[in-house]
N, C-alpha and C positions, 0 to 999 in steps of 0.2 A: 504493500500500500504506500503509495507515493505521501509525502509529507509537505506542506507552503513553504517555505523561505522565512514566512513570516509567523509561522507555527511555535506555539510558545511564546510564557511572558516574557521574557529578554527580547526576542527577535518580535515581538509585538510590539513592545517600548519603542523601535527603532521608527516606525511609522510616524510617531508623536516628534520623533529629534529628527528626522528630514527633515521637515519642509525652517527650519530653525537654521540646519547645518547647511542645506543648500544656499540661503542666505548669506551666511558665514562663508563660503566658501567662493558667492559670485562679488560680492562686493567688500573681503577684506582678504582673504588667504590669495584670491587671483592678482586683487593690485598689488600686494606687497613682492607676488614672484614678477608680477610685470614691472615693479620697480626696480627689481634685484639685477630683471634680466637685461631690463634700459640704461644701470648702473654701466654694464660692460660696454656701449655705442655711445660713438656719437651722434646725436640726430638734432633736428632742427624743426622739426614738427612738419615741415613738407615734404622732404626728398627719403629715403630709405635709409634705416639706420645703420650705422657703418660700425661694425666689431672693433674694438679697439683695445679688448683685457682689461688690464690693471691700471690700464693709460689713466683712467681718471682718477684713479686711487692714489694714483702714486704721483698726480698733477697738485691732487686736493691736500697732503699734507706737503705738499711744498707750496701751498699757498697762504699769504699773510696776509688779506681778509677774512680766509675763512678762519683763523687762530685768534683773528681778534673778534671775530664772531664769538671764538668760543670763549675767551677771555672775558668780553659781556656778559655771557651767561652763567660764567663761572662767579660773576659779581653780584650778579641780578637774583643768583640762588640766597645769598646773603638777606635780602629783600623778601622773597617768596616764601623761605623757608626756616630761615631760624628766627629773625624778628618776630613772625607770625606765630611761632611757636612758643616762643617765650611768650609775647604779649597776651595770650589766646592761655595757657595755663597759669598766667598772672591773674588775666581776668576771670578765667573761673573758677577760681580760687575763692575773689572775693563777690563774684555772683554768685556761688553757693551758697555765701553765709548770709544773705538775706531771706525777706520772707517769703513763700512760691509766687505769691501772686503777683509782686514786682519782680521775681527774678525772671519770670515769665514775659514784660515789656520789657525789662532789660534785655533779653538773651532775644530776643524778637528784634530789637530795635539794631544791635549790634551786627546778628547776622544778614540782616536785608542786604549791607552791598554784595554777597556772593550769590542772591538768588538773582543778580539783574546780571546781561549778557555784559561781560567784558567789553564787546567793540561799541557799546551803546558808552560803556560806564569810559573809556579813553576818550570819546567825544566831548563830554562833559568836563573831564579834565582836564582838555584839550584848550577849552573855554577858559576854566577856571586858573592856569596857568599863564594866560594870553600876558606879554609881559604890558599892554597897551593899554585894557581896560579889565583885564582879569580883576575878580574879587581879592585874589591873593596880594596879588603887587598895590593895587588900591587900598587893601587893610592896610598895608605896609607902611605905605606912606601916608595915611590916616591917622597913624598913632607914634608916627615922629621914624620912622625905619625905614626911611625911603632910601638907605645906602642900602638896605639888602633886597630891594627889587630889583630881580635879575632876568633874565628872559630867559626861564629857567629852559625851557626846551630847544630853545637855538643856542646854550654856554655850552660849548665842550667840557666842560666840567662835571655841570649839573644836568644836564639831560641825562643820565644814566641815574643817577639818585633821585632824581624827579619823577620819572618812568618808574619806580624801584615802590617807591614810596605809596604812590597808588596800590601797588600789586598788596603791600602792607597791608593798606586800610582794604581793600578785595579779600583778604586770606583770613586776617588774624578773629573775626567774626566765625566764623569756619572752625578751627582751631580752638576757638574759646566751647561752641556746642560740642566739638567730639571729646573733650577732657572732662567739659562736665557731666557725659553721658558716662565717663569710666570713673569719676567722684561718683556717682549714684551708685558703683557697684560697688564703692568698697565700703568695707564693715565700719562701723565705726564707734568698734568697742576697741579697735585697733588704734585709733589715735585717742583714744580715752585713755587705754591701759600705759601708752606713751608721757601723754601731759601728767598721770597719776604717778612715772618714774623718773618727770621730772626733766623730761626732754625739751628744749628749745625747739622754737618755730626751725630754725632753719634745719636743724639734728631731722626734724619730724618730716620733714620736704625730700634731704639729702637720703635718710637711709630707708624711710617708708613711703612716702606719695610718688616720689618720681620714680621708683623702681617698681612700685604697682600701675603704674599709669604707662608702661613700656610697650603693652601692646598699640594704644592709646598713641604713643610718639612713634611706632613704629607705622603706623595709617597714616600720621598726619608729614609724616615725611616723603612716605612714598608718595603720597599724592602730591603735597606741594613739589619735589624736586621734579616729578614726572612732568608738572604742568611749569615749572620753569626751563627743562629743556623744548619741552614743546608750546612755551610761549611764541604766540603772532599775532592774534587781533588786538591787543592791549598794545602793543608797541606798534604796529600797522596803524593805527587808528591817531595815536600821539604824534610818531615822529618821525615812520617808514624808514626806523632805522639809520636818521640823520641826528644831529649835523654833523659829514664829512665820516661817517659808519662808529660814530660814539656809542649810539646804543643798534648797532647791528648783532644780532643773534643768527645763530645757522638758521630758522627759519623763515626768516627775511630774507636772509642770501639765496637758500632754496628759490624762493619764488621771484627773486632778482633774477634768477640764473635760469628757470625756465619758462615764465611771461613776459620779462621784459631784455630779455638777451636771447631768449629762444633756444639756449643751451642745458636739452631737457636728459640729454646723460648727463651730463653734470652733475646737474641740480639732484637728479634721481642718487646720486652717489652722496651727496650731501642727506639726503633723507634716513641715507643708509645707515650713513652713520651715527646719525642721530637717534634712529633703533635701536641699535646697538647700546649707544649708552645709557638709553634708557633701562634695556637687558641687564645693564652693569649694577646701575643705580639700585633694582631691582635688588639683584642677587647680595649686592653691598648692605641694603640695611635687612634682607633677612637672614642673612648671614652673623651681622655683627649687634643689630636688636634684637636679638631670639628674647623671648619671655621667658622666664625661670621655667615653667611647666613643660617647657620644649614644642611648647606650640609654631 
């Protein structure tokens, strides 16, 4: 007696994950090999792509844009990811210890810049930075400090910390909700039996809160560092990576390199590697954040 293919619960189940995986496999597993494969040609979006190896790999790290690409981003993590960290378990620290029903507009009121879309919220900044009639440079010199209105987004200086600073006020609301979801879980007959032995605020941070809240840093990292290597609308939006490539990141380069240079191996070898390090980022903090439990 012949048998289905799809006879039995296992091979039943499989019916329910097609139509999911084929998804999966038309518009994210196909582009990334057709990026891999465009990685190896040169092409120009009209003529046929032309084989070229390693030509662009080995073009890309002997190139000093795309280093200082990475150099911006290696800055910009500073911005995305530890400020917002610190900031975001400072503040829920002290949102915890009020009473729910104000902790409740507080933690509402803080997290609102992360539910609006980035290229909306750099237009707005975009404004508010304006060194002309911006609010910022106007407060400035409103209240006697008109030597430090600076045109924050065109100073080679400050366009990179100005761009940085937003992603701050973007993340650290974020950050403040996922620390105070992992305060909810912990006990706390644990910081009772503590103050009861006589331990300091900071003893009680250093040896118990921050080492329970590890799963907790170990989320809030990966996502920020993953959405600082792959920051573009928020810097697209401010400063498309000017003035003169201050705040250029590989994924402004990326699309310098294949919209407006039409140099789409390239560009595609740049994406690449930018995979990759996300790969790294990845494996780096669950590698070296593990939680005690060995989760």
């Amino acid at each position: 007696m012949k048998t289905s293919v799809l006879d039995g619960p296992p091979r039943r189940n499989l019916v329910f994950v097609l139509p999911g995986l084929i998804l999966y496999c038309a518009f994210i597993f196909l582009p990334i090999l057709s990026a891999v494969g465009l990685s190896f040609t040169s092409w120009n979006g009209l003529s046929a792509p032309r084989w070229v190896g390693l030509g662009n790999y080995i073009q890309l790290f002997g190139d000093a844009r795309f280093f200082t690409a990475l150099k911006n981003n290696a800055i910009l993590m500073l911005f995305y990811c530890v400020l917002p960290l610190i900031l975001g378990m400072g503040l829920a620290s002290a949102v915890s210890a009020i009473r729910p029903r104000e902790r409740l507009a507080v933690r509402t009121l803080l997290f609102m810049p992360y539910i609006m879309p980035s290229a909306v919220i750099g237009v707005v900044w975009q404004w508010l930075y304006n060194p002309a009639f911006g609010p910022i440079n106007q407060g400035l010199k409103a209240i006697g400090l008109g030597v430090l209105a600076v045109p924050w987004l065109g100073d080679f200086n400050w366009a990179l910390p100005a761009v940085g600073m937003v992603a701050v006020w973007y993340y650290f609301g974020f950050c403040m909700v996922i620390f105070l979801t992992g305060l909810q879980r912990l006990d706390p007959s644990i910081f009772e039996a503590a103050r009861i032995d006589g331990a300091g605020p900071a003893y009680v941070f250093r040896r118990i809160t921050f080492p329970l809240l590890l799963p907790e840093v170990r989320i809030v990292l990966l996502l920020t560092i993953i959405a600082s290597i792959k920051s573009f609308d928020l810097i697209f939006t401010m400063t498309r990576g000017g003035p003169a490539n201050a705040t250029l990141v590989p994924n402004i380069y990326m699309y310098d390199l294949g919209f407006q240079l039409s140099r789409y191996g390239y560009g595609a070898t740049v994406a690449i590697i930018g995979a990759i390090l996300v790969f790294a980022v990845n494996y780096a903090v669950h590698r070296f954040l593990k939680p005690r439990d060995g989760a």
